[in-house]
C-alpha positions, 0 to 999 in steps of 0.5 A, spaced: 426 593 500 431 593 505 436 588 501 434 593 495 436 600 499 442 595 501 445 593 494 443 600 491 448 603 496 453 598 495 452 600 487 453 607 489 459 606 493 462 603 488 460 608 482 463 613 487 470 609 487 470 609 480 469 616 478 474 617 484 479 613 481 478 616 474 478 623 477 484 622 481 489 617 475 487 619 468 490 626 468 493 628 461 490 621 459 483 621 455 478 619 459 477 614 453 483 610 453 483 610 461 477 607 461 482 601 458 486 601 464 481 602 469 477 595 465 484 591 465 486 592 472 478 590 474 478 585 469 486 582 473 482 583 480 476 579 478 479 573 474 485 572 480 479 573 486 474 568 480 480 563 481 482 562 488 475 562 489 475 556 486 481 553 489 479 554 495 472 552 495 475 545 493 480 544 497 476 546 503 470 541 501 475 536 501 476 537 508 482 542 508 480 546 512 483 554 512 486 553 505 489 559 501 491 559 495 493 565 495 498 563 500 500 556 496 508 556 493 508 557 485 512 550 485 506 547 489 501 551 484 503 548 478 502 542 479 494 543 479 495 547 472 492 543 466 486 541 469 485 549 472 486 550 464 481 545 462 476 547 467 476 554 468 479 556 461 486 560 464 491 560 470 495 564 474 501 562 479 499 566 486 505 571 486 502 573 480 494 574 482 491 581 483 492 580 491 499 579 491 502 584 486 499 589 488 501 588 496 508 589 492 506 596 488 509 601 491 516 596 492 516 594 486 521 599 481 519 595 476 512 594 477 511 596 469 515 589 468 512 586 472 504 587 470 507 586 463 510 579 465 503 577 469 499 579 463 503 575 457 503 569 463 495 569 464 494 570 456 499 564 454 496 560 460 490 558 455 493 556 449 493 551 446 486 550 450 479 550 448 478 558 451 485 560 447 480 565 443 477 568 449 483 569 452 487 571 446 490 578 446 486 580 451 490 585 455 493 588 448 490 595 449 495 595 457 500 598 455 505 599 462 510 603 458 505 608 454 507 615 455 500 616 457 500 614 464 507 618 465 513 621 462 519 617 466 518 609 468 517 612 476 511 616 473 508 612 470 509 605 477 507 610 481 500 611 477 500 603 476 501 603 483 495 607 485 491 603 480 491 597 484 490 600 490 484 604 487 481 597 484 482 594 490 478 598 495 473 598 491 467 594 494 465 589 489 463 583 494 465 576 493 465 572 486 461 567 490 456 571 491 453 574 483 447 577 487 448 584 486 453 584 479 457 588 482 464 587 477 459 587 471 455 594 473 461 597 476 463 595 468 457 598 465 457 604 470 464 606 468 463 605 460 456 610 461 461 615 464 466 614 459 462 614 453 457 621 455 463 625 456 466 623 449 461 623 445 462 619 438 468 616 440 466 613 446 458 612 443 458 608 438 461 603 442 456 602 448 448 602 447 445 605 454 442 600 458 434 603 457 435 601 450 438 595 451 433 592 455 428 594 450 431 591 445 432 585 449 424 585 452 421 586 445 426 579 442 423 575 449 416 576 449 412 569 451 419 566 453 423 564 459 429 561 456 433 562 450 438 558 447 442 563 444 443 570 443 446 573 437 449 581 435 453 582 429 455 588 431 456 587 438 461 593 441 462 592 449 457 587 449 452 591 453 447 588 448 448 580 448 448 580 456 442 584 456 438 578 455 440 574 461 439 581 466 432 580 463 430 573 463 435 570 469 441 567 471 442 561 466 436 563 462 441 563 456 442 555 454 447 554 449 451 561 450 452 569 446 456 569 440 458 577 437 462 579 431 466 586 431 470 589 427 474 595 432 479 590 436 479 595 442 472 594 443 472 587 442 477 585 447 473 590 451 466 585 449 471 580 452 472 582 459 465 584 459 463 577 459 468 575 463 466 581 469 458 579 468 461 571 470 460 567 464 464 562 463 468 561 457 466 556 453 459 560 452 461 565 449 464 566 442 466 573 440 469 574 434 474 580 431 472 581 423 467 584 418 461 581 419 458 583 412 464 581 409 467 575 413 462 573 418 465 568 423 459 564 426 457 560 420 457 553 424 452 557 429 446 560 426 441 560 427 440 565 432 433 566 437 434 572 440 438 577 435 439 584 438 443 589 435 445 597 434 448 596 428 453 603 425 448 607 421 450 609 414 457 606 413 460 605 407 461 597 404 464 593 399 456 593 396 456 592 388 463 592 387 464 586 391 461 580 385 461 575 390 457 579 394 451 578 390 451 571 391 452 571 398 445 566 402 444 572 406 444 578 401 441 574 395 435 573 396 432 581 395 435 580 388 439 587 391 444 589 394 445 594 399 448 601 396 455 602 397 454 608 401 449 606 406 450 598 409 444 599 414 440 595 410 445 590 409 445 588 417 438 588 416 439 583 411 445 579 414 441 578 421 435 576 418 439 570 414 440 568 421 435 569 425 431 561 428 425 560 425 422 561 432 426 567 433 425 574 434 430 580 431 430 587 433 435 591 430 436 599 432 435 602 424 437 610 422 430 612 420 433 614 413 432 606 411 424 605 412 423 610 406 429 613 401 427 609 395 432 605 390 436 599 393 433 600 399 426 600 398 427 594 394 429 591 400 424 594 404 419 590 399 423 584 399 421 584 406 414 585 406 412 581 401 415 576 404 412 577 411 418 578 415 417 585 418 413 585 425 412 592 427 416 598 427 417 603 433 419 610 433 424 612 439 425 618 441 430 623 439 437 624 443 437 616 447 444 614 445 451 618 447 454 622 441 448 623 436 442 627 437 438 624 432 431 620 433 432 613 432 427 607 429 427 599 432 425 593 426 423 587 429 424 581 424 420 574 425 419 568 421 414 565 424 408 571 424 402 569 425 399 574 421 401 578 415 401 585 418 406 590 421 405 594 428 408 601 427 409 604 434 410 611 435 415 612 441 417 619 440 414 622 446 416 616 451 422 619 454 423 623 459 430 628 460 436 626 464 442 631 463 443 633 456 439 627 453 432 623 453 431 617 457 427 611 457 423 609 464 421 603 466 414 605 465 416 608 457 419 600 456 412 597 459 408 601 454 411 599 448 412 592 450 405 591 452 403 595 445 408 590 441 406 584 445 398 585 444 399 588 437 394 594 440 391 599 436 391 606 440 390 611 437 396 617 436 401 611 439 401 605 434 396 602 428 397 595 425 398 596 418 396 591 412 401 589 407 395 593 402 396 599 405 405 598 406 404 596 398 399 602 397 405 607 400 410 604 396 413 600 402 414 606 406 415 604 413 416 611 416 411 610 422 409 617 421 406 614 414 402 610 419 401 613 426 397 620 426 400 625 431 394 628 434 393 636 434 395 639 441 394 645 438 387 650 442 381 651 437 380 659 437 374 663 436 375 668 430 370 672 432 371 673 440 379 674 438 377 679 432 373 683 438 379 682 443 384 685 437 379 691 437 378 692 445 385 693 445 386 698 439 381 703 442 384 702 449 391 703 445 388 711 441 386 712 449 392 711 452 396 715 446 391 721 447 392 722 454 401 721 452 400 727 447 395 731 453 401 731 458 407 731 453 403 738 450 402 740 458 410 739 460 411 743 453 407 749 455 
């Protein structure tokens, strides 16, 4: 108990320092192209104390002791830098790490040069090697030169000076030791922060952590590993790495693979995996449109896919002619409407889902009963016994939008052809201005989900009769009875009240006129 209260006050020390850092910095910039800044240096911090960490522990195995890297002459480092690429994906000469910029900062009239020369040095150092896609790109959205940070190039080092400073102090532990996470919660901390305070332009890129590790439980019921975890729209990335804070370091065998279409918050996926420690060579996160150009063709299937998808947004749909003809669309025989990609995620995840694997996908709630193109998907998946269970969540979980959100679990191998529909909608409790899902709220529903329980006004196991005999409607409300909380009133005892009152109000009138005749004459 005592390491627990020891590491949540180290967590809350860090959280401080951040919110400090962001208070103290951002200024005239928006919170949300800040975080960018305050992501980079916390990323450059890291992958500098990842590689002398590395270097040290070899050198100092090998009977050297008292090595530093940090120390070594850049001529002397560069001989060990091909097999450093190969090893850990990337190099860094020592004057350029984190540690030895930032004791310059405050010196350096051209510190902006200098982050932009260390930046591009650390990026090219992977080319050409396998990691090159991970690293490629990735301190884009640094722009040392941004009018943002500053009108003049002074104002804008003196900030970038601070910067440094500021990550440095932060209290993040030792790389070696992952017991606490520090750099990954101090990464999760910082986009919750962010994505509150900027409402849709920061939301849609971040699932909260309660959310998240719902999904992540209801697609690892029964398991202790998984070899791969998949999400087609995978924003910051919070979703994929849920899986190994769930089941254990190195529960994830083979890797996380994600595809997404904004490059910021791509480049953001790849540091988060980076600050949460996994290695290069098990993860693949691509920059694209998974509905018209997935990247990951050569690694699906997929046992866990866990998404949060974009609700409503517009696709190609029919007026793409290929479409229709693509493995993943083509089996419902229709495509998804060209005004509503919803049910086009649903269609893509389940293409690629494992024969033994589990998907779970947030839906908007629109998609479980309008009819046309979308009921006839509904129907393609019922009729072929692909659909789980279904869960209504409570309304106002996710940053930037109010509305109460559904969870589709998909599987191949189902053991019967019945669907379990949960209504969640009451399992919150308020936080601030939105709901929130306890530790308690997350076992109620992962137990019901496991068990496949009935419990009356909670959840039903729908028969695929009585799906088709409600036209395929997967709305739980269809399914599940809201129970009336409503007080029983007896008219007669409420009609004799009503009448008690009358007369005791005549009374109370004639005695008013009495005094008001009296004050009269």
């Amino acid at each position: 108990m005592a390491v627990d209260s020891k590491k949540e006050k180290e967590r809350e020390e860090v959280h401080r320092a951040i919110w400090a850092i962001a208070d103290e910095l951002r200024g005239a910039v928006d919170g949300w192209d800040f975080k960018n800044y305050v992501l980079g240096t916390m990323f450059y911090r890291y992958i500098s104390e990842n590689l002398t960490a590395y270097i040290n522990a070899g050198e100092i195995e090998a009977g050297n002791d008292g090595f530093d890297y940090a120390r070594m002459s850049d001529d002397e480092a560069e001989e060990a830098r091909e097999g450093l690429v190969e090893e850990k994906g990337f190099f860094i000469l020592p004057s350029e790490l984190f540690c030895n910029v930032r004791a310059k900062a405050s010196q350096d009239p051209n510190l902006n040069e200098t982050l932009e020369r260390v930046f591009r040095n650390i990026e090219e150092s992977a080319k050409g090697s396998q990691s090159e896609n991970s690293f490629a790109g990735l301190f884009d959205d640094y722009d040392v030169n941004s009018n943002k940070l500053g009108s003049t190039v002074a104002k804008r080092n003196e900030r970038l000076a601070k910067l440094l400073d500021g990550i440095a102090a932060m209290n993040l532990g030792s790389v070696k030791n992952h017991d606490i996470d520090a750099f990954g919660d101090a990464y999760e901390y910082l986009m919750t922060m962010y994505a509150s305070n900027a409402g849709k332009s920061g939301g849609e890129f971040f699932t909260p952590a309660d959310v998240s590790e719902l999904l992540t439980r209801l697609g690892t019921v029964g398991k202790k590993t998984i070899n791969k975890v998949y999400d087609p729209a995978c924003g910051s990335g919070s979703l994929l790495l849920k899986a190994e804070k769930v089941l254990g370091k190195d529960a994830v065998t083979i890797g996380f693979f994600g595809q997404e279409i904004n490059i910021t918050t791509y480049n953001l996926c790849r540091i988060n995996m980076f600050l949460h420690d996994v290695g290069f060579d098990k993860f693949d996160v691509a920059c694209e449109d998974t509905l018209i150009n997935p990247q990951h063709w050569d690694d699906e299937p997929f046992e866990l896919i866990v998404s949060n998808p974009p609700y409503s947004i517009k696709w190609a749909g029919d007026d793409n002619p290929l479409l229709i003809n693509d493995p993943r669309f083509s089996p419902a025989g229709v495509l998804a409407p060209k005004s509503k990609a919803d049910m086009a995620f649903i269609m893509h995840a389940l293409s690629w889902l494992a024969p033994n694997g589990t998907a779970a996908i947030v839906c908007f709630p629109g998609i479980m009963y309008r009819g046309g193109a979308e009921q006839k998907i509904r129907k393609y998946l019922i009729d072929n016994n692909y659909i789980d269970c279904v869960i209504q969540l409570p309304s106002n979980l996710f940053f930037g939008t109010a509305i109460a959100t559904c969870i589709m679990v998909m599987k191949k191998g189902k053991k019967d052809n019945k669907v379990l529909f949960i209504d969640a909608s009451n399992e919150c409790i308020k936080v601030t201005n939105n709901n929130k899902l306890t530790q308690d709220n997350i076992n109620t529903i992962v137990n019901t989900f496991a068990s496949r329980e009935e419990k009356k006004y909670f959840s039903h196991l729908a028969s695929y009769e009585e799906i088709a005999d409600q036209n395929y409607n997967l709305s739980v409300a269809t399914y599940v009875d809201v129970e009336d909380t409503r007080e029983a009133i007896n008219i007669d005892e409420l009609n004799k009240k009503i009448g008690e009152i009358v007369e005791r109000e005549q009374v109370l009138r004639d005695a008013i006129n009495k005094v008001i005749k009296e004050i009269e004459s």
